[in-house]
DRENFIGU-333851 format. One line per field, with one value per residue: x, y, z of N, C-alpha, C in turn; residue in one letter. Coordinates in Angstrom, 2 decimals. Example, Ala and Ser with C-alpha at 12.3 -4.5 7.8 and 13.67 -1.06 7.14 Angstrom:
// residues 2
n.x (13.19, 12.85) .
n.y (-5.69, -2.25) .
n.z (7.80, 7.08) .
ca.x (12.30, 13.67) .
ca.y (-4.50, -1.06) .
ca.z (7.80, 7.14) .
c.x (13.20, 12.90) .
c.y (-3.30, 0.03) .
c.z (7.80, 7.87) .
res (A, S) .
This chain:
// residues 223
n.x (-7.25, -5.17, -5.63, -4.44, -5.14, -7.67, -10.65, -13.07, -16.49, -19.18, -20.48, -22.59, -22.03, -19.12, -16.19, -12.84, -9.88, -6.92, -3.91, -1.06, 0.99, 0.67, -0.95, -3.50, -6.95, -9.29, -13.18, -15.23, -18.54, -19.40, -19.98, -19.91, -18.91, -15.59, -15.45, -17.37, -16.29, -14.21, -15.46, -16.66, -14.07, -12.72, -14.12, -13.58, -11.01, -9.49, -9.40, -8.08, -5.86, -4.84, -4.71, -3.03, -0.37, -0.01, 0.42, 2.71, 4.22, 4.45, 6.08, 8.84, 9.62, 9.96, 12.26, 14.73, 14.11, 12.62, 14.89, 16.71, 18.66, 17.98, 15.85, 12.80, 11.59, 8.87, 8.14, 10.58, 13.22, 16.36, 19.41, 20.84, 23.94, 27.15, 29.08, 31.56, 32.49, 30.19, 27.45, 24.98, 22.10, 21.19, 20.18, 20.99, 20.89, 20.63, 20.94, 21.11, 23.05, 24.18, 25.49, 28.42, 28.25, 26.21, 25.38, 25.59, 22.53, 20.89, 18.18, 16.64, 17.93, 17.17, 14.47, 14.01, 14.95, 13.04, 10.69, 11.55, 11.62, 9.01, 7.12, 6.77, 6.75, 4.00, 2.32, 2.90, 1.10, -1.64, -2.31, -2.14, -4.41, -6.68, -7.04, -7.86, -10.11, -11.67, -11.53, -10.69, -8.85, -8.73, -6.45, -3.22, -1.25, 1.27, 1.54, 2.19, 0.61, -0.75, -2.37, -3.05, -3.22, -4.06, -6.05, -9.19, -10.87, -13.82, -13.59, -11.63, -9.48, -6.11, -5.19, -1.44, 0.24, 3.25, 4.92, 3.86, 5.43, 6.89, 5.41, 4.49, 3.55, 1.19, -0.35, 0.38, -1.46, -4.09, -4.30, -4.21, -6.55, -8.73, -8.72, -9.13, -12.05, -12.93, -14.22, -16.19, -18.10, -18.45, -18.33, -18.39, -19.92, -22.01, -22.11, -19.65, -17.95, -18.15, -17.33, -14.57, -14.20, -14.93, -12.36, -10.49, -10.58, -9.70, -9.91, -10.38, -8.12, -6.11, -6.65, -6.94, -3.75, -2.53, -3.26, -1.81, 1.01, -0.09, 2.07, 4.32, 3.39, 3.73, 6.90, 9.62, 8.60, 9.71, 9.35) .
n.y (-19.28, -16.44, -13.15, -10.67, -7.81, -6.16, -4.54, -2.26, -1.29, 0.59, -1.13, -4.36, -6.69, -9.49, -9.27, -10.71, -10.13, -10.66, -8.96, -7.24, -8.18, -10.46, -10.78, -11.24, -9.49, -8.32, -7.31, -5.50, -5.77, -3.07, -4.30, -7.11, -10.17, -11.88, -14.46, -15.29, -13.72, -15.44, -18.44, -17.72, -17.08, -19.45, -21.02, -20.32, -20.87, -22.57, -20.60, -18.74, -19.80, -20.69, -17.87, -17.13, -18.25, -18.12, -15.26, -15.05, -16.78, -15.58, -13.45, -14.94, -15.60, -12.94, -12.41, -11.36, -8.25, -7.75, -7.91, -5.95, -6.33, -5.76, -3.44, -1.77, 0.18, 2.05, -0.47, -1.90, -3.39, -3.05, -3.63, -3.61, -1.46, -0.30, 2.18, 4.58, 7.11, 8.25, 10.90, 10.64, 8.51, 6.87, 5.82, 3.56, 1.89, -1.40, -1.19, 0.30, 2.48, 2.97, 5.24, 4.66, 5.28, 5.31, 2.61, 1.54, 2.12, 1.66, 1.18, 3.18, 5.55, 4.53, 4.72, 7.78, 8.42, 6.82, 8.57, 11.28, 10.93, 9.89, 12.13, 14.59, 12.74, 11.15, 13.49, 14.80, 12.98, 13.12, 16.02, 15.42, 13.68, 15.65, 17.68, 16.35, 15.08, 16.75, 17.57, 18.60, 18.08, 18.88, 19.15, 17.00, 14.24, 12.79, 9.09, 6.93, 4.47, 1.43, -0.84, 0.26, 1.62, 3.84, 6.82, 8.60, 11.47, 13.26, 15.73, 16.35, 15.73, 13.99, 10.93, 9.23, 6.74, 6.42, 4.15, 3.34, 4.57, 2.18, 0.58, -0.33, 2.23, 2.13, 1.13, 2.90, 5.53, 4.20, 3.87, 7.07, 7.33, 6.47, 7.34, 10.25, 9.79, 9.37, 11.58, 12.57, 10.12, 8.96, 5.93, 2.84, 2.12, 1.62, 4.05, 5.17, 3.41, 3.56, 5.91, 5.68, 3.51, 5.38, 6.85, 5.16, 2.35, -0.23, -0.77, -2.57, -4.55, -3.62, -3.03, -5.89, -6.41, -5.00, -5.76, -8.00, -7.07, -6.45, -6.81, -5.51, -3.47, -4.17, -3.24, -1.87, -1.11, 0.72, 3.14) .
n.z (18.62, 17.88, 18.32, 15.80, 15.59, 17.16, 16.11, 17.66, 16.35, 15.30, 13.64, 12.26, 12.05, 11.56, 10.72, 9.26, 8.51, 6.28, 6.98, 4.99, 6.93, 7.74, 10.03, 12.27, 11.07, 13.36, 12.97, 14.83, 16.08, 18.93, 21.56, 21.00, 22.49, 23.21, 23.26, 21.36, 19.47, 19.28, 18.23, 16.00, 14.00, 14.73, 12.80, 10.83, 10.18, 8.65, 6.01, 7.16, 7.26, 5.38, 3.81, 5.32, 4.96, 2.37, 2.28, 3.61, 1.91, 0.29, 0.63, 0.91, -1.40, -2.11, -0.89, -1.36, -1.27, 0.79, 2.55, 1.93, -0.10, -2.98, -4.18, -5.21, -7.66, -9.29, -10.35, -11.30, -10.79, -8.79, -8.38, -4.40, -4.45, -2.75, -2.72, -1.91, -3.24, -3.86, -3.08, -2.74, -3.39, -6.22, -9.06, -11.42, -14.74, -13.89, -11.23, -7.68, -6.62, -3.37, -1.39, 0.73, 3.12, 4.09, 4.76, 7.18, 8.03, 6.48, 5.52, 7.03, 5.42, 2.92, 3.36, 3.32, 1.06, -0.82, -0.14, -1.05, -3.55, -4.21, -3.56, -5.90, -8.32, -7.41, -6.97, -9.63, -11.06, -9.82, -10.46, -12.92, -13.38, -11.57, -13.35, -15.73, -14.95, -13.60, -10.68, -7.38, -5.18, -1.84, -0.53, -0.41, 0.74, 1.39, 2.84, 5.19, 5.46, 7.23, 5.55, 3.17, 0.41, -0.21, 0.15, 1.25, 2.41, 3.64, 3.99, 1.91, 1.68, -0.03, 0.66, -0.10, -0.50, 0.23, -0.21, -2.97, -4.81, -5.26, -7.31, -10.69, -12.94, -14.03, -12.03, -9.90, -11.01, -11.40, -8.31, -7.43, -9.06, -7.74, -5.56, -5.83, -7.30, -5.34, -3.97, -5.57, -4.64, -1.71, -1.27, -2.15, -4.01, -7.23, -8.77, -7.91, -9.46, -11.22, -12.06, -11.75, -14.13, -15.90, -16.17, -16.31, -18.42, -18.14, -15.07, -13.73, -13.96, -13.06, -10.90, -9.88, -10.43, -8.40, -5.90, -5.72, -5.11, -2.33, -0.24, -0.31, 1.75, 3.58, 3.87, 5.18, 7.83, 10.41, 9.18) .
ca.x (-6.33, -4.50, -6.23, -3.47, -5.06, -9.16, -11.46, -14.25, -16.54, -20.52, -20.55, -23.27, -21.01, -17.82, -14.80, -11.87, -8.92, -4.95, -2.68, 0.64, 1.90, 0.02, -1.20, -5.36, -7.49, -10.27, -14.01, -16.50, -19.18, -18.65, -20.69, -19.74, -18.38, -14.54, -16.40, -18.39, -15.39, -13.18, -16.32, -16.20, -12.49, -12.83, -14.94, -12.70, -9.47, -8.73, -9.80, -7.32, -4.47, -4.83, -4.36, -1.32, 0.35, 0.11, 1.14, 4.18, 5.27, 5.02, 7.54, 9.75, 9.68, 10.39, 13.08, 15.43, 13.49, 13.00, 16.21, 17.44, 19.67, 16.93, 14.53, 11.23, 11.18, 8.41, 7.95, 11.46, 13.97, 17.24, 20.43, 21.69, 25.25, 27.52, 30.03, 32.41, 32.44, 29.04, 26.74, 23.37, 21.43, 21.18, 19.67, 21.69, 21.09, 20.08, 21.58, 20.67, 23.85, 24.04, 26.78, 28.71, 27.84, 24.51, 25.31, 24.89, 21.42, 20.38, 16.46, 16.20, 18.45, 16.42, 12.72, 13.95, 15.06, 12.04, 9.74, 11.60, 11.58, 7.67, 6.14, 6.77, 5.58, 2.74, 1.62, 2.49, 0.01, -2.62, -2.60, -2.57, -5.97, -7.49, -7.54, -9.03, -11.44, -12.54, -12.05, -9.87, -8.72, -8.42, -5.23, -2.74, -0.03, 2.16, 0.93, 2.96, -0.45, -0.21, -2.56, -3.48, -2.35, -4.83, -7.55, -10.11, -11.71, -15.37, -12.91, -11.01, -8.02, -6.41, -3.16, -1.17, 0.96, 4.79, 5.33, 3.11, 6.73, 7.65, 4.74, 4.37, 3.07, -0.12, -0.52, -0.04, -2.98, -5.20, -4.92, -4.71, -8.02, -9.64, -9.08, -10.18, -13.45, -14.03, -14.43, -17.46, -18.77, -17.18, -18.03, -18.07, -21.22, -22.13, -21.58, -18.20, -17.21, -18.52, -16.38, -13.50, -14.16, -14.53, -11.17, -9.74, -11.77, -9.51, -9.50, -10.21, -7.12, -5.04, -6.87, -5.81, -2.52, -2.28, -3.57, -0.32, 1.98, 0.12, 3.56, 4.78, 2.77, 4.99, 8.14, 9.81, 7.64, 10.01, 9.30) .
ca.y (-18.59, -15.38, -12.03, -9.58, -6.71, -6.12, -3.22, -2.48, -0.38, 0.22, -2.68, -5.16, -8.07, -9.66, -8.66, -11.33, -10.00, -11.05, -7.71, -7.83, -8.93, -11.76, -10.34, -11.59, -8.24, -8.76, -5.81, -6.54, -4.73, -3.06, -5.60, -8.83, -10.98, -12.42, -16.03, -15.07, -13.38, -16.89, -19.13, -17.19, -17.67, -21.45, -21.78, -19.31, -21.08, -22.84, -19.74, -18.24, -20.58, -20.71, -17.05, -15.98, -19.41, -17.13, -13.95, -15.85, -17.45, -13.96, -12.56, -15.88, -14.82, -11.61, -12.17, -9.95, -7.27, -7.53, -7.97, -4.77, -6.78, -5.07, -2.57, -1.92, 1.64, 1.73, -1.40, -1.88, -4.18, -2.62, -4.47, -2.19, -1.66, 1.04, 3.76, 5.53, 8.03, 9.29, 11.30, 10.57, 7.35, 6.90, 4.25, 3.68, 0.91, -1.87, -0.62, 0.96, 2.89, 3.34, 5.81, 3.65, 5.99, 4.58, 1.11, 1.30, 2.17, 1.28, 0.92, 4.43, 6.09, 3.82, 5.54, 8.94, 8.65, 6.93, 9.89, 12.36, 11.16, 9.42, 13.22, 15.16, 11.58, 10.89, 14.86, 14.74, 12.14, 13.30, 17.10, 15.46, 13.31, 16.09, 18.18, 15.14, 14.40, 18.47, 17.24, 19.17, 17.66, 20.15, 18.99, 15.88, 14.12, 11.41, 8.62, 5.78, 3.79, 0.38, -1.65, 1.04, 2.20, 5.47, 6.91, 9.89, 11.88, 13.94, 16.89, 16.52, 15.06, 12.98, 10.47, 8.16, 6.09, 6.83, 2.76, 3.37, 4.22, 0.96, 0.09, -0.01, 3.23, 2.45, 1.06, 4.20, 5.69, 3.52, 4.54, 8.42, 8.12, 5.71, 7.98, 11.42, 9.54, 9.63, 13.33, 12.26, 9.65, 8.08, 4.82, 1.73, 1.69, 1.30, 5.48, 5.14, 2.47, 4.16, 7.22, 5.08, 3.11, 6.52, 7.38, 3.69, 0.95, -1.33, -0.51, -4.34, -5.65, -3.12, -3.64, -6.83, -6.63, -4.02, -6.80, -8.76, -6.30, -5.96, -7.45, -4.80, -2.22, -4.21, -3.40, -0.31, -0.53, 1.61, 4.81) .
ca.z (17.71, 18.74, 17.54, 16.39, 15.75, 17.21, 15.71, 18.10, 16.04, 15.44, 12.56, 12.77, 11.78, 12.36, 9.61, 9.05, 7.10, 6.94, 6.47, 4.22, 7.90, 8.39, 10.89, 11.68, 11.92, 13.62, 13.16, 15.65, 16.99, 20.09, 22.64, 20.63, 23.13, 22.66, 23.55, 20.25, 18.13, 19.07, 17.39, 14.65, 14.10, 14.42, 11.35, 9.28, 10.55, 7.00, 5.19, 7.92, 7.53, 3.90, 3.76, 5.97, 4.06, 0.77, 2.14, 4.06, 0.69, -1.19, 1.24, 0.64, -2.98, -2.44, 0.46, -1.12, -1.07, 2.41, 2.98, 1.27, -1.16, -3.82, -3.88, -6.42, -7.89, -10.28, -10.93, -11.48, -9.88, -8.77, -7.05, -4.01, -4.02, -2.16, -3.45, -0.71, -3.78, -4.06, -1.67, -2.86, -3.67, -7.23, -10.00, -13.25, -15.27, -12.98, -9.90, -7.11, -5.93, -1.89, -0.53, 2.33, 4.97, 4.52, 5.11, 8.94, 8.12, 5.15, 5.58, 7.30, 4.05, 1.67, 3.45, 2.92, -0.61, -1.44, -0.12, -1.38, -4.66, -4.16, -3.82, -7.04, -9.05, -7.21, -6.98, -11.20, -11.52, -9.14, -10.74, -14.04, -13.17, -11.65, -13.98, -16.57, -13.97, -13.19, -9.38, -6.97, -3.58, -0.52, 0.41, -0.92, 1.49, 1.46, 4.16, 5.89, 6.12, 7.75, 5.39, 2.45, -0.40, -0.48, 1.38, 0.32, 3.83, 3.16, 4.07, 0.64, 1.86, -0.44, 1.12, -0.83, 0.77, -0.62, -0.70, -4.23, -6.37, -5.47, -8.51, -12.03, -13.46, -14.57, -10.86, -9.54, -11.58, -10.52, -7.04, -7.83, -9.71, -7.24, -4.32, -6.76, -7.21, -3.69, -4.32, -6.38, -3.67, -0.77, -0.71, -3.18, -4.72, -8.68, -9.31, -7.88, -9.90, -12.84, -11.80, -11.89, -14.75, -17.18, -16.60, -16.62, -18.35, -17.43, -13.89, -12.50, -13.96, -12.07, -8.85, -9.48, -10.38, -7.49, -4.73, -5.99, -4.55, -1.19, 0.66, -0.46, 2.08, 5.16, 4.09, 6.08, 9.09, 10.80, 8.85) .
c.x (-6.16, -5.03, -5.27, -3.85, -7.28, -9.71, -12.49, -15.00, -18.25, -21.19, -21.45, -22.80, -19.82, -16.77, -13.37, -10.87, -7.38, -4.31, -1.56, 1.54, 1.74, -0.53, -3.07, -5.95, -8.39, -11.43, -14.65, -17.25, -19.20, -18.99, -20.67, -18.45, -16.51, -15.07, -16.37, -17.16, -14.77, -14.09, -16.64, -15.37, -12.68, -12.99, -14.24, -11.25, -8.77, -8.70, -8.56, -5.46, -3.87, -3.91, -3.20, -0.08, 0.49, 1.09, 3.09, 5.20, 5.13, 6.35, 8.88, 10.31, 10.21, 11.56, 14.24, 15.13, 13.36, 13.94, 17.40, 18.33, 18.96, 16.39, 13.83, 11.61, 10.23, 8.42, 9.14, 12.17, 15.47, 18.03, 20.91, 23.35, 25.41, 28.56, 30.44, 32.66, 31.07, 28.23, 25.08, 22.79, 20.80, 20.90, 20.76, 21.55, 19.93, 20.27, 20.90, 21.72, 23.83, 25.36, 27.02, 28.59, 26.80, 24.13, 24.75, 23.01, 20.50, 18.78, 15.91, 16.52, 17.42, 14.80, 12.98, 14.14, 14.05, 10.81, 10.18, 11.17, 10.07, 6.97, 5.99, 6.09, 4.30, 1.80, 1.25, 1.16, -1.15, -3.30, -3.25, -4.30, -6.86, -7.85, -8.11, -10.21, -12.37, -12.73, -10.45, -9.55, -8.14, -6.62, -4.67, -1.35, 0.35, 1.67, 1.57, 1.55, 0.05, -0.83, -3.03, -3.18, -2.74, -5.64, -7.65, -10.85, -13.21, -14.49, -12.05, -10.20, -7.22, -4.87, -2.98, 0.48, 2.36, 5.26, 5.25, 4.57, 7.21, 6.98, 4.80, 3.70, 1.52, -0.59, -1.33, -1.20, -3.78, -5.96, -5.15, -6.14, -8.95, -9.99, -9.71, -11.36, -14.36, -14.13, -15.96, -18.13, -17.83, -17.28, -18.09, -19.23, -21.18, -21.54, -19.77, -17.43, -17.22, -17.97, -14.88, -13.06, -14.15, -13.45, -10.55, -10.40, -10.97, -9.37, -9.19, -9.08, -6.23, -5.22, -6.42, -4.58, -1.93, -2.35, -2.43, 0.67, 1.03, 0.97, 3.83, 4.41, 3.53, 5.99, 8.30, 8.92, 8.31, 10.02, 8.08) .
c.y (-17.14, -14.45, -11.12, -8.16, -7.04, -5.16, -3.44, -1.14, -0.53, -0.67, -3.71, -6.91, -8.04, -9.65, -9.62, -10.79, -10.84, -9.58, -8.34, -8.44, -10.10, -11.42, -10.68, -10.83, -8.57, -7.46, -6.25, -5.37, -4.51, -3.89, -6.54, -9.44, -11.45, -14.01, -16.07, -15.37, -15.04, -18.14, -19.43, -17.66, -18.59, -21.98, -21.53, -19.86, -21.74, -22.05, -18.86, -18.47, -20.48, -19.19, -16.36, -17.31, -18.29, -15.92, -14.39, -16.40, -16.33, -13.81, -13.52, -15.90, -13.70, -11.51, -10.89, -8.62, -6.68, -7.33, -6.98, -5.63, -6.22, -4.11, -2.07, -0.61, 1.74, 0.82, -2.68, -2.70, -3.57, -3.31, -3.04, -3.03, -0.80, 1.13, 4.71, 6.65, 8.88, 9.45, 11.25, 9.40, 7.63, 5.87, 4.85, 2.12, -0.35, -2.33, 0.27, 1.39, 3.85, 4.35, 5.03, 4.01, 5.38, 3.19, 0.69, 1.16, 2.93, 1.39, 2.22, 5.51, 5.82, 4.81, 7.04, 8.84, 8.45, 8.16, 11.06, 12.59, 10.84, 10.80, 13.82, 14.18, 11.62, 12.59, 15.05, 14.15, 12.70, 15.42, 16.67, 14.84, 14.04, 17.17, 17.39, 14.78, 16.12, 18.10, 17.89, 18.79, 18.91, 20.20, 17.71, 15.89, 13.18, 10.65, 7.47, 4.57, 2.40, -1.13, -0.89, 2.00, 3.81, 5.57, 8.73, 10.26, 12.39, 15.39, 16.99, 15.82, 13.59, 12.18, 9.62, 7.66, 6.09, 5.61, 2.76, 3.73, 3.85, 0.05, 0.37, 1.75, 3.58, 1.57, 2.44, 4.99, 5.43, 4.00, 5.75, 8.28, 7.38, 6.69, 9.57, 11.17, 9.56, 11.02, 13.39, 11.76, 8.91, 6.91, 4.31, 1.48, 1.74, 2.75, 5.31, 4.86, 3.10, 5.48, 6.77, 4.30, 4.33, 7.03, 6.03, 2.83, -0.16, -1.21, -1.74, -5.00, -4.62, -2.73, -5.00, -7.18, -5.77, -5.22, -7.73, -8.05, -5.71, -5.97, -6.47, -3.35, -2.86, -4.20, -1.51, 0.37, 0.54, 2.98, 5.03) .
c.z (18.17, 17.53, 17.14, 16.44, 16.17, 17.19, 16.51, 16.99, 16.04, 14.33, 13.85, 13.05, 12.08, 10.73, 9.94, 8.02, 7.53, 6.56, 6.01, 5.32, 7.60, 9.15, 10.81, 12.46, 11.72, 13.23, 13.90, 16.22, 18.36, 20.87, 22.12, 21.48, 22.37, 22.47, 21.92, 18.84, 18.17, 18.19, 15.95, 13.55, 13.99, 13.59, 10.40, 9.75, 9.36, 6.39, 5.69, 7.80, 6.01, 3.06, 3.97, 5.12, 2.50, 1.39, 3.08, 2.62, 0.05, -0.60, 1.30, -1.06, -3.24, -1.68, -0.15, -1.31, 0.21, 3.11, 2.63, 0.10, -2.40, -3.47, -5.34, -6.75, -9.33, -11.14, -11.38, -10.30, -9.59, -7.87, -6.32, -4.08, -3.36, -2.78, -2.27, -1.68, -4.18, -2.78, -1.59, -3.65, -5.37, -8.08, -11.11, -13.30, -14.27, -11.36, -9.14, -5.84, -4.48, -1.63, 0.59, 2.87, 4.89, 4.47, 6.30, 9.33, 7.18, 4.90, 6.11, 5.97, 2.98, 1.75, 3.27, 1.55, -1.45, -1.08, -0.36, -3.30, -5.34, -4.46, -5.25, -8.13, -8.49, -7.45, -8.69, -11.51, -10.71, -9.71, -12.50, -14.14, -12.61, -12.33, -15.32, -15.56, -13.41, -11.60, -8.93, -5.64, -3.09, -0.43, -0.16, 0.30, 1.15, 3.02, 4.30, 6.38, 6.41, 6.47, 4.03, 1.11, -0.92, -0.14, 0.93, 1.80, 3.25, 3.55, 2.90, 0.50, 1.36, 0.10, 0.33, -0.02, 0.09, -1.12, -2.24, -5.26, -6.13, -7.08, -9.45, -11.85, -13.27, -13.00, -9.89, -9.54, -11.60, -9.16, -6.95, -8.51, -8.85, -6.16, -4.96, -6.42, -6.09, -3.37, -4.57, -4.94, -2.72, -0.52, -1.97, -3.97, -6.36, -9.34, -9.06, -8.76, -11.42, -13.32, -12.45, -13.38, -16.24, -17.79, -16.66, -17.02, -17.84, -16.22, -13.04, -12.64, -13.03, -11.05, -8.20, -9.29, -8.84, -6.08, -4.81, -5.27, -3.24, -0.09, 0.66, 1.25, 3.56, 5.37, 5.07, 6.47, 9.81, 10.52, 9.86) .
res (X, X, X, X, X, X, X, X, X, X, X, X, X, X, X, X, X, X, X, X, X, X, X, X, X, X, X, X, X, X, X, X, X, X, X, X, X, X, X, X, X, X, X, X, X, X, X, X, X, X, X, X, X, X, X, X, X, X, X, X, X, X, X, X, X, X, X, X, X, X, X, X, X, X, X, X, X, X, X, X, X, X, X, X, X, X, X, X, X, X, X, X, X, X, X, X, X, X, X, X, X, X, X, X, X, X, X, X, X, X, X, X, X, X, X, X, X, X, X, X, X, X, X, X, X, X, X, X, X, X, X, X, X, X, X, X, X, X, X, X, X, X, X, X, X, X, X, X, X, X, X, X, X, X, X, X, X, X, X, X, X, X, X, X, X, X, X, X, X, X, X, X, X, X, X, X, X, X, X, X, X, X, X, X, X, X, X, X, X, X, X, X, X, X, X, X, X, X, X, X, X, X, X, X, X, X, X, X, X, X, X, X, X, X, X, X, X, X, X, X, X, X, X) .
């Protein structure tokens, strides 16, 4: 079975995931044989098949999404159309009015509008949780990550990936207070969770509901 993406790193074990591609990322420690990794693989090939079969039928579900005939904005479903009378991309109702100049290229138009209009939300929400949380990140960006919807450094730095006001609300908030907490501690352990859970008790249902919309994190690869 064909590896698409392979992490060599100092991990003692071997790491199987699928990305919103499909795509099968491999972790392996650095001197583990390919021989080894392919053995591996073999055993996890239903677990394998099973997997990219799901994330293949999301994106058959979602096709017009993919396909620009839609697009998500908070949660929200919007039809695109175009307008040779207006000059700026606009929602009303349940529309999502395109100017026809930006027909030719539609999916580059579509990634600026959403990050212009992604920062000021996500920054709202991330000023409003840290000051409920008494936690102050160094630094906040917008991040084009490939498989991620937010990531916390030990240097402060907090990114959120602009895809995020394609989600519900209370989505959003989730990941703003998940990546905060890594302020507190940086990894996953029981304090973390207990970081997380102060400011959200329900936090597990909207990690779950959040893992529902990971398709979402492979649309407009080209940004």
């Amino acid at each position: 079975m064909n590896i698409d993406i392979l992490i060599r790193t100092n991990r003692k074990s071997i790491s199987i995931s699928i990305s919103p591609q499909g795509e099968l990322i491999i972790k392996a420690p650095r001197r583990c044989s390919l021989e080894y990794i392919q053995t591996v693989i073999a055993k996890k090939e239903d677990w394998i098949n099973l997997h990219r079969k799901r994330v293949l039928e999301n994106q058959n579900l979602n096709k017009s999404i993919f396909n620009h005939e839609d697009i998500l904005f908070c949660g929200q479903v919007y039809h695109v159309v175009f307008d040779n009378k207006i000059k700026h991309i606009t929602l009303e109702n349940e529309y999502c009015i395109v100017p026809q100049k930006y027909s030719d290229d539609l999916e580059k138009n579509l990634i600026k509008w959403y990050k212009k209009v992604a920062a000021p939300i996500l920054w709202g929400r991330v000023e409003y949780f840290s000051n409920l949380m008494q936690l102050s990140p160094n630094k906040v960006r917008l991040s084009n990550a490939r498989g991620c919807w937010g990531s916390c450094n030990s240097l402060g730095l907090v990114s959120l990936n602009w895809r995020l006001i394609m989600v519900p609300h209370d989505l959003i908030d989730y990941v703003v207070v998940h990546e905060l907490a890594h302020l507190v501690q940086m990894n996953h352990s029981q304090l973390f969770w207990g970081v997380v859970k102060s400011v959200l008790p329900d936090f597990a249902v909207r990690r779950k509901a959040l893992k529902k919309g990971d398709y979402l994190l492979s649309l407009y690869r080209n940004s």
